[in-house]
Backbone as a printed PyTorch tensor [residue, N CA C, xyz], in Angstrom:
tensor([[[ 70.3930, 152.5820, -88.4310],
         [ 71.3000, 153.1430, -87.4590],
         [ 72.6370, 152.3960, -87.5680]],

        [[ 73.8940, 153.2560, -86.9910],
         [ 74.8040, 152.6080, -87.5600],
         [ 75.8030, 151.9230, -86.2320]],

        [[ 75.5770, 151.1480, -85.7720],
         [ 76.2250, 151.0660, -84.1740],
         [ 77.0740, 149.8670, -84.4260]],

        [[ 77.6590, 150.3750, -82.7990],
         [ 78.8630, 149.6830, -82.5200],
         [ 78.4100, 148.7630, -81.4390]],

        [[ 78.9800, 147.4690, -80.8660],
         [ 78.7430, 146.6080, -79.9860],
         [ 80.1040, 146.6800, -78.8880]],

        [[ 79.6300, 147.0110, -77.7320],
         [ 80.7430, 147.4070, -76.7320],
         [ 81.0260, 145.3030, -76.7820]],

        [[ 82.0480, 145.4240, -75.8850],
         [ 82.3550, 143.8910, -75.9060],
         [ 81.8170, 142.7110, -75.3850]],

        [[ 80.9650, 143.5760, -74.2170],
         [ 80.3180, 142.7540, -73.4160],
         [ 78.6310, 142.3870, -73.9500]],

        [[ 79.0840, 142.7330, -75.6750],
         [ 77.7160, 142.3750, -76.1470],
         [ 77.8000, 140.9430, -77.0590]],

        [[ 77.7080, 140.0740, -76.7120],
         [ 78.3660, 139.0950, -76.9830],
         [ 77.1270, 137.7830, -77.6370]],

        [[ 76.0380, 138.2830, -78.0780],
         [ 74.8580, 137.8430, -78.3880],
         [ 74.5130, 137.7300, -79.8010]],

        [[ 75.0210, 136.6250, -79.9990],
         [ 75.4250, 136.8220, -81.9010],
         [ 73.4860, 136.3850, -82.0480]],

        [[ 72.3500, 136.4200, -81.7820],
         [ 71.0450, 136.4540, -82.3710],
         [ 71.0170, 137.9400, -82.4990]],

        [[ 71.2790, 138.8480, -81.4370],
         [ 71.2560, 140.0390, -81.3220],
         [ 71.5190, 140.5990, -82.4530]],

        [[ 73.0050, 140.0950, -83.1360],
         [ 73.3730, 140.7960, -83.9490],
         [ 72.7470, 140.1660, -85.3480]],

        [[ 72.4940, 139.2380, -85.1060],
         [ 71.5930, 138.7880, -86.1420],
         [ 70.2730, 139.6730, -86.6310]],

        [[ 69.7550, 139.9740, -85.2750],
         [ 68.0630, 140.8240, -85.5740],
         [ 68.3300, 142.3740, -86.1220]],

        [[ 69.3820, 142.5410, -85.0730],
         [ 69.7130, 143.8000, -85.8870],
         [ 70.2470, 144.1630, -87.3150]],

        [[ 70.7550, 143.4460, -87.5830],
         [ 71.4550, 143.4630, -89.0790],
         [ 69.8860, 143.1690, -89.7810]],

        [[ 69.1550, 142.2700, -89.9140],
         [ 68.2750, 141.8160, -90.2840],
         [ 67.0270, 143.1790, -90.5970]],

        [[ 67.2640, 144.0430, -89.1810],
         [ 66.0570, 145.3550, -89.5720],
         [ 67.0630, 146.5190, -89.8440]],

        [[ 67.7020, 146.1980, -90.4880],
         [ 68.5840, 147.1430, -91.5910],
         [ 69.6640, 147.9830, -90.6230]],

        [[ 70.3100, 147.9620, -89.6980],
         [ 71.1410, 148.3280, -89.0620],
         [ 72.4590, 147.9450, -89.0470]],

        [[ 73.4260, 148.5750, -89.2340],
         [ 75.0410, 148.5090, -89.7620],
         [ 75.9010, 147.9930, -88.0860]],

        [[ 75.8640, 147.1790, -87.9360],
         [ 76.4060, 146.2890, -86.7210],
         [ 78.1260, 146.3170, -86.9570]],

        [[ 78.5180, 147.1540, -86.1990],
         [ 79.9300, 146.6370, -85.8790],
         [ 80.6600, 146.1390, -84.1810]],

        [[ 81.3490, 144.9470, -85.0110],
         [ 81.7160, 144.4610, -83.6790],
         [ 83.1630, 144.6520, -83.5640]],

        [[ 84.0950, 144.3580, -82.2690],
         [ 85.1780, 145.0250, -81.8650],
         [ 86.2460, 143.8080, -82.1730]],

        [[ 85.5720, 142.7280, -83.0820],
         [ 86.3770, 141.7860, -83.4680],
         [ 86.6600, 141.7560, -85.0390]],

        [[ 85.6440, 143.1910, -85.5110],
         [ 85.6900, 143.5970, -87.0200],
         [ 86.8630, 144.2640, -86.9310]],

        [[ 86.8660, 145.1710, -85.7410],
         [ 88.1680, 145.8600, -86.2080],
         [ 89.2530, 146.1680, -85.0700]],

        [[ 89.5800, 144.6730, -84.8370],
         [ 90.2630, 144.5190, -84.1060],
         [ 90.8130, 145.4380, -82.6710]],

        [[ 89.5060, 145.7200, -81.7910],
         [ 89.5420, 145.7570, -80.5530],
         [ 88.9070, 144.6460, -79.5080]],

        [[ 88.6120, 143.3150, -80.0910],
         [ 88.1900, 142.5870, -79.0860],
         [ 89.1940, 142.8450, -77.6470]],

        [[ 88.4640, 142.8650, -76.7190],
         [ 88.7890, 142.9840, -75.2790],
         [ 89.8800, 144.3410, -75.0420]],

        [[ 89.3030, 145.7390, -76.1380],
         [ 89.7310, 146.5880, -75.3250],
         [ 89.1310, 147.1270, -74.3480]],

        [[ 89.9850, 148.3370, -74.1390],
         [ 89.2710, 149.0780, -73.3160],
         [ 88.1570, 149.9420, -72.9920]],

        [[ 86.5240, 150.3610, -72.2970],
         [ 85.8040, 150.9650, -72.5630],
         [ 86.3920, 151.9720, -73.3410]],

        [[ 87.0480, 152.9780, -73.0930],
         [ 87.4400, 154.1810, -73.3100],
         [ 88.2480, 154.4580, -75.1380]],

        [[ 88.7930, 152.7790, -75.1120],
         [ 88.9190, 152.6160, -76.5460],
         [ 88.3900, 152.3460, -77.6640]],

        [[ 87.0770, 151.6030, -77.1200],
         [ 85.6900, 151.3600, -77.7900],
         [ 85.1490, 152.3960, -78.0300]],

        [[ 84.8080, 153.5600, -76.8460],
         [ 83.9550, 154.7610, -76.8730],
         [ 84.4840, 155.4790, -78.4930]],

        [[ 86.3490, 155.2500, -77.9120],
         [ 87.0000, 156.1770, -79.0810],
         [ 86.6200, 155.9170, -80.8410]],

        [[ 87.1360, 154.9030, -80.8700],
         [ 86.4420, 153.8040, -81.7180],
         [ 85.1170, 154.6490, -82.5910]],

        [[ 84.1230, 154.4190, -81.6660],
         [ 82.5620, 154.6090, -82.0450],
         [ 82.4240, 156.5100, -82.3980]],

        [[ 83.1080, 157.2790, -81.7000],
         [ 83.1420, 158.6690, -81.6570],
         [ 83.8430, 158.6780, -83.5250]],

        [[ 85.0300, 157.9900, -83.4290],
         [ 85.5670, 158.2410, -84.3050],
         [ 84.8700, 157.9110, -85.6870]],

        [[ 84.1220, 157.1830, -85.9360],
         [ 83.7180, 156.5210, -86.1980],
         [ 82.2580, 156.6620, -87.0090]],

        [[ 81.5300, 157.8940, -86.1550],
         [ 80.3510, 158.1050, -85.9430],
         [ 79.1660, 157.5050, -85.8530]],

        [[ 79.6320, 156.0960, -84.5450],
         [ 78.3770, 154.9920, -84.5990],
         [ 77.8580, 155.0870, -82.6700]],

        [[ 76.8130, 155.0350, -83.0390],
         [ 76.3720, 154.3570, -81.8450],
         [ 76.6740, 153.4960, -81.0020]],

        [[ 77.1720, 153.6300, -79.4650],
         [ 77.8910, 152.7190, -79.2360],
         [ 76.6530, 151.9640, -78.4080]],

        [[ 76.6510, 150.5270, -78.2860],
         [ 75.5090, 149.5960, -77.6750],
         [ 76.5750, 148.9660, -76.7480]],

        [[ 75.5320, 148.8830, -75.1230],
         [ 76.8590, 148.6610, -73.6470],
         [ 75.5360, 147.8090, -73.0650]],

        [[ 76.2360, 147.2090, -72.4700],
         [ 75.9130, 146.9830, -70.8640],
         [ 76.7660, 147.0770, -69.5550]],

        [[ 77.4020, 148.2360, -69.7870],
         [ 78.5320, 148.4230, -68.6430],
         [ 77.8840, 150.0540, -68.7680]],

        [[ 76.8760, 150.5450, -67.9000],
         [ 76.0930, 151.8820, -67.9290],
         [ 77.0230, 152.4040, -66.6870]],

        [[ 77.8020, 151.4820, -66.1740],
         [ 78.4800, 152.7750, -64.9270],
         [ 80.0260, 153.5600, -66.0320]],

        [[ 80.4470, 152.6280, -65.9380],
         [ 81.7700, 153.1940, -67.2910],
         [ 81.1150, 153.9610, -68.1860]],

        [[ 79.8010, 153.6840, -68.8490],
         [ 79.9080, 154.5690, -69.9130],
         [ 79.3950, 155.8310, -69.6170]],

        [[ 78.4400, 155.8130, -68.2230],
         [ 77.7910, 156.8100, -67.9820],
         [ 79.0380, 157.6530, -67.5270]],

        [[ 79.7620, 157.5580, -67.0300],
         [ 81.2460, 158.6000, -66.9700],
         [ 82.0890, 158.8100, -67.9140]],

        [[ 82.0790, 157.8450, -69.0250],
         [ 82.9980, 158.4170, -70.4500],
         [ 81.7920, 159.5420, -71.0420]],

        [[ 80.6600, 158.9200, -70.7270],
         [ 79.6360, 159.9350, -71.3300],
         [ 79.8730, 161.3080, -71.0770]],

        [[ 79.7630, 161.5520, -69.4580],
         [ 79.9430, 163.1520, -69.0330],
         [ 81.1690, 163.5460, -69.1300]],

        [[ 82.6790, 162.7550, -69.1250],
         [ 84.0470, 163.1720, -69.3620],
         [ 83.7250, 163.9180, -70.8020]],

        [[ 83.2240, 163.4870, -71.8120],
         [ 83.2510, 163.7660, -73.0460],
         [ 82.2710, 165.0970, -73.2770]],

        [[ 81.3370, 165.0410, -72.4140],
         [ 80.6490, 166.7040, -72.4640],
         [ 81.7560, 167.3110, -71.7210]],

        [[ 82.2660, 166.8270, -70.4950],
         [ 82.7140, 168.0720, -69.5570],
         [ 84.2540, 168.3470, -70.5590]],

        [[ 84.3170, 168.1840, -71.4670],
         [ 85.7660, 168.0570, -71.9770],
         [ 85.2310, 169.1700, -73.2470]],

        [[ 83.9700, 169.2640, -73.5040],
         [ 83.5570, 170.4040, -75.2640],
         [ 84.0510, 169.2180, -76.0920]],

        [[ 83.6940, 167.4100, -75.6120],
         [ 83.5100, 167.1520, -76.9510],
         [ 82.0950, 166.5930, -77.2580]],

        [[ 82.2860, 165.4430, -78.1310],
         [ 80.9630, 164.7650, -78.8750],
         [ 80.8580, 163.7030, -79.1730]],

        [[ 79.8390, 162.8240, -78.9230],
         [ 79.7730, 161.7450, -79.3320],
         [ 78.6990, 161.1560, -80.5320]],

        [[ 78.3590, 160.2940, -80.6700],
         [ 77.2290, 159.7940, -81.2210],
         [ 75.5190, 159.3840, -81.0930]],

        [[ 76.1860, 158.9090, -79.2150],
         [ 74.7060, 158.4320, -78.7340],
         [ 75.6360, 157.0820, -77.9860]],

        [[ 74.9160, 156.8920, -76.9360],
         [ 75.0330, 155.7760, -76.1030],
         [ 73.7040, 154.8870, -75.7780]],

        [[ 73.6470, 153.2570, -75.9570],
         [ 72.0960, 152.9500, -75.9850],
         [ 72.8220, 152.1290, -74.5270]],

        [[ 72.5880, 151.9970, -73.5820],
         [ 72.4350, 151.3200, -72.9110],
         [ 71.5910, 150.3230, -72.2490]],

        [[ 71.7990, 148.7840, -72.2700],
         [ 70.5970, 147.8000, -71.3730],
         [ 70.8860, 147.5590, -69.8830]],

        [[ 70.4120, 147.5440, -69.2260],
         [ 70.3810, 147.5750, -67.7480],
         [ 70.0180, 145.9250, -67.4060]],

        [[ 70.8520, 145.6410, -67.1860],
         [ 70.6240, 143.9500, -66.1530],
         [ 71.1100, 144.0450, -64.7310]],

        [[ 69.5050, 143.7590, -64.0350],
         [ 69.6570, 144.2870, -62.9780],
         [ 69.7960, 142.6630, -62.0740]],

        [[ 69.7560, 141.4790, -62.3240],
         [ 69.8560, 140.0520, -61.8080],
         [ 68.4640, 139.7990, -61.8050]],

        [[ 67.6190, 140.3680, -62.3990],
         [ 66.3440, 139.7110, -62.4220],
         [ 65.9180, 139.1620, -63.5400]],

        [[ 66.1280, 137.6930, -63.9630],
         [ 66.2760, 137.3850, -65.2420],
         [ 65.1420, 137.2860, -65.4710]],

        [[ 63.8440, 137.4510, -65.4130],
         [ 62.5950, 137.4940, -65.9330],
         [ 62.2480, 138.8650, -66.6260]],

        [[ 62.6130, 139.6970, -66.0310],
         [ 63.1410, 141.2880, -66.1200],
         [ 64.0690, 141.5800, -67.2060]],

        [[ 64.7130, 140.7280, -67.3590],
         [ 66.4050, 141.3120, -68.1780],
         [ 65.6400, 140.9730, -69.7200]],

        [[ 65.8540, 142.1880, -70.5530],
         [ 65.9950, 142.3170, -71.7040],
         [ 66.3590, 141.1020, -72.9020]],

        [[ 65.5440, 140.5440, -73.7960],
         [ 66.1390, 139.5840, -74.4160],
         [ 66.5200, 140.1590, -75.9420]],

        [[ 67.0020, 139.7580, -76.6900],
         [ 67.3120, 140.1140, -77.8530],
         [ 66.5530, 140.4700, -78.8940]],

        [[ 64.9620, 140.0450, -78.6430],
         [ 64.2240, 140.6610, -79.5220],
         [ 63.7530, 142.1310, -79.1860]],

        [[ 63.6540, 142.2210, -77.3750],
         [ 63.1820, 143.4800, -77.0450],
         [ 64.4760, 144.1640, -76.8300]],

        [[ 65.5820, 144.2610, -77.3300],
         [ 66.7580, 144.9460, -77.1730],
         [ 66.3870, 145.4700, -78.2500]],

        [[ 66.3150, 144.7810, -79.7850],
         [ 66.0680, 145.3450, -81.3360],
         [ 65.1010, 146.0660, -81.1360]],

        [[ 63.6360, 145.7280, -80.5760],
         [ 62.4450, 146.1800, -80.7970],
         [ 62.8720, 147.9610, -80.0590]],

        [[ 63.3240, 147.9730, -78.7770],
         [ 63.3780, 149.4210, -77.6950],
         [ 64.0850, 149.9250, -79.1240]],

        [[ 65.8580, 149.7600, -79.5740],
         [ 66.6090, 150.1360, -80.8360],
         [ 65.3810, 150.9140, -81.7750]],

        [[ 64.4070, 149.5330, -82.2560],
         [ 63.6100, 150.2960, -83.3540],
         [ 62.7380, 151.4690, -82.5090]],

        [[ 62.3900, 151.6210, -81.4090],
         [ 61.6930, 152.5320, -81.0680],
         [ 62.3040, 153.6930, -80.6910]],

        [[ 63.3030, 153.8480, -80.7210],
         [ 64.3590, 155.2220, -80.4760],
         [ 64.5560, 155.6400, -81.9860]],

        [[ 65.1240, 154.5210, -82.7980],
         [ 65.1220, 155.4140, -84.2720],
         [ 63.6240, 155.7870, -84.4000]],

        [[ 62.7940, 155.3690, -84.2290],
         [ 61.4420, 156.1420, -85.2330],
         [ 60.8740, 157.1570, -84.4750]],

        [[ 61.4010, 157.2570, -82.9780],
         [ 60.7950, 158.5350, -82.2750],
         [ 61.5270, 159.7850, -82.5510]],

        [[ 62.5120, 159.8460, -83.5250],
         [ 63.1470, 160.8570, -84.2750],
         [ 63.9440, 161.7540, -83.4700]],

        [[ 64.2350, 161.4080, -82.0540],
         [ 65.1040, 161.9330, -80.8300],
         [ 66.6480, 161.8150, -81.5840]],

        [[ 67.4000, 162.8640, -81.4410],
         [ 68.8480, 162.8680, -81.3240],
         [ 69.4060, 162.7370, -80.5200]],

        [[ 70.8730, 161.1380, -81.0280],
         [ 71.1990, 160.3700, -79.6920],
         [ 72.5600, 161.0690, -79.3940]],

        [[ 72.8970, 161.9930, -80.1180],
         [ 74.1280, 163.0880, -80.5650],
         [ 74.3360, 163.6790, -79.0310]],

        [[ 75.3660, 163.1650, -78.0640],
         [ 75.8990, 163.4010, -76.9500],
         [ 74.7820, 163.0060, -76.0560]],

        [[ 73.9750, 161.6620, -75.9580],
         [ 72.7420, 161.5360, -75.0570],
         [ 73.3480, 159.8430, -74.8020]],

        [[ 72.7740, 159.5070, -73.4710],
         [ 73.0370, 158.1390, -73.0140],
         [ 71.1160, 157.6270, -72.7800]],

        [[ 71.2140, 156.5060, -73.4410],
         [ 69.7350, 156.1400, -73.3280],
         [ 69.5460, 155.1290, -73.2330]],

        [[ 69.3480, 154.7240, -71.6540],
         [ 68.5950, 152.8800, -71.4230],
         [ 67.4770, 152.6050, -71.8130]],

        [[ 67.8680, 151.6240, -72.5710],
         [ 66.7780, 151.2300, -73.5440],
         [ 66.0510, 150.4760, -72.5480]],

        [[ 65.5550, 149.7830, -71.7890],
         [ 65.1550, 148.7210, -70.6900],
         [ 63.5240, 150.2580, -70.6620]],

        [[ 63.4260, 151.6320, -70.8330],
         [ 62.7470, 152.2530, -71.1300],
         [ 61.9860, 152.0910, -71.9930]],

        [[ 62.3240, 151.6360, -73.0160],
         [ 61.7850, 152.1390, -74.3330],
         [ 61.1970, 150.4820, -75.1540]],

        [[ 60.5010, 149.5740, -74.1510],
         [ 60.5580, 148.2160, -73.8610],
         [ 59.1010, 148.6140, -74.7220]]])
């Protein structure tokens, strides 16, 4: 899979595991958007045709529907949910592992937002 890391993904093992189970990791310091804007990231990843990976599910869940309610398209949105329960919160192996379980369930992420904190 070929994704993008919104900014607030800031977990360089993360990007380690992922690169590692064959996934094309781009970060917003590859191509020079560190600390833009959601909406410039989204653009970014649309343009782009990557998956964008968040933990900001309220922003994206509204760039998400702006972008249907508009007739356009995206790629797929994976979202992790941290809810302050750090026993609860997602670590970097089960962030990759939910990732690997969305690619092999053969679902199209083509205009879909999907919290992975599901797919655990």
């Amino acid at each position: 899979m070929k994704i993008y890391l919104d900014d607030n993904i800031t977990d360089h093992q993360l990007v380690r595991i992922l690169r590692r189970d064959g996934h094309e990791v781009t970060l917003p310091a590859d191509v020079s958007l560190s600390k833009a804007s959601d909406p410039k990231h989204l653009t970014y990843a649309v343009q782009q045709s990557l998956v964008t990976l968040t933990r900001n599910h309220h922003d994206f869940d509204d760039l998400h529907f702006l972008i249907l309610a508009s007739a356009g398209s995206h790629s797929g949105i994976l979202v992790i949910r941290y809810d302050n329960g750090y026993p609860r919160d997602m670590k970097s192996a089960h962030i990759a592992s939910a990732i690997g379980k969305v690619e092999r369930s053969g679902i199209s992420l083509v205009d879909e937002i999907v919290v992975l904190n599901h797919w655990r």
